[in-house]
Each structure stands twice: as structure tokens, then as C-alpha cells.
N, C-alpha and C positions, 0 to 999 in steps of 0.2 A: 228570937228563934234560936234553938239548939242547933249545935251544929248535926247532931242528927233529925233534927227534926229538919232541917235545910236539906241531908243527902236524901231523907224521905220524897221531899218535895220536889227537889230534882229527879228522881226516879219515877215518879208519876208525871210530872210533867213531860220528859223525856220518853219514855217508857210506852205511857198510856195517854196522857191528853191530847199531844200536839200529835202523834200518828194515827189518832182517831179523828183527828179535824183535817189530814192530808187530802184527802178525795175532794173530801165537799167544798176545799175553800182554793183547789185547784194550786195545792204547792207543789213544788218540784221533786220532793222529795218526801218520804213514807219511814225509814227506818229509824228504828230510836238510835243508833251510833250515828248516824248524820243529823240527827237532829240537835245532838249534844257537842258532834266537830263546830257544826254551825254557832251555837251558842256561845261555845268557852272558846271558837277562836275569835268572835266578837268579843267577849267580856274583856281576853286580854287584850287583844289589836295586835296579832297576829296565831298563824299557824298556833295552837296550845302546845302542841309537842316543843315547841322551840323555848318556851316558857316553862310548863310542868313537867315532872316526871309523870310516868304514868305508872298507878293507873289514876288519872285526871282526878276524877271524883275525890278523893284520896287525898288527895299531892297538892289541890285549890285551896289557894287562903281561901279562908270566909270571906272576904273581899269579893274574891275574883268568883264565889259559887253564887252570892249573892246578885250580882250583876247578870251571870248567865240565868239562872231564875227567873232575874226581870223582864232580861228580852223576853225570854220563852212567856211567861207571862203573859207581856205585852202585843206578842203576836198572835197569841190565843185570843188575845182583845180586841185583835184588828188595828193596833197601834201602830205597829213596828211591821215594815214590809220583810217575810222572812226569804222571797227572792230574793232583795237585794241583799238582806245579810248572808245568803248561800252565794253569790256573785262574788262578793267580799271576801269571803272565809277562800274561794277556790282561786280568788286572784293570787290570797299572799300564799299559797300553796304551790302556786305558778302553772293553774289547770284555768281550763273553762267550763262553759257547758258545753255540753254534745248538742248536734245540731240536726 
């Protein structure tokens, strides 16, 4: 895959897929910039801002775009729990959830 054809991919996945699947599969969150905090600060294993410049998309090795891809991917598939990767992403950010 191109690397434009990966920023394609991540843009619809982000963008369009996973915020179309928000309601019906009861995730926590709805907006594509949370869906993309969530994924590339899993890909690196922390916060992204602390790792990339921004703007992210941009600034990601092919590495680290490919990995965020996969989560999102794989939570689109019901593989990967994207609660617990939003739990994650907001711990190393030093937040939680509202309650």
C-alpha cells in the first residue's frame, strides 16, 4: 500500500467508518479526532503528541499509520475492544472517563 493510499484509508476509517458504527455498537465516543487520538495513541503506546509532530497524519512513520489502521480495522471487526483502547489512550493523557 501507498503511503497515500494508507492516508486514504485512514481517513475513511476515521472519518467515515468507525463514527458510522458509534451508536449501533454502543462506543463511547462518535467524533473522527477521537477516533484517531484513540488509535495512534495506541499505535505508539503513548499520548501521539508526545511522539509525533502534528499534524499526526503527516508526521507518522508508515509504521506507526499502519498499526493505527489496524486497530481501527480490527475494532470495526469486533476484535479489538475500542473502550478499553479509549481507557488507555486517556490514562497515558492523565484523564478518565466522566462519570
Amino acid at each position: 500500500m501507498t503511503r497515500e493510499d494508507l492516508e486514504a484509508r485512514w481517513f475513511a476509517l476515521t472519518r467515515e467508518e468507525l463514527p458510522g458504527m458509534a451508536r449501533e455498537r454502543g462506543w463511547p465516543i462518535h467524533l473522527d479526532h477521537c477516533f484517531q487520538r484513540i488509535l495512534l495513541d495506541n499505535a505508539v503506546g503513548m499520548a501521539w503528541r508526545d511522539a509525533i509532530r502534528p499534524p499526526a497524519y503527516r508526521n507518522t512513520s508508515d509504521e506507526q499509520l499502519e498499526k493505527a489502521v489496524g486497530l481501527g480495522e480490527a475494532a470495526a471487526r469486533g476484535e479489538e475492544d475500542l473502550a478499553a483502547l479509549n481507557r488507555r489512550s486517556l490514562a497515558w493523557r492523565g484523564k478518565s472517563l466522566p462519570r
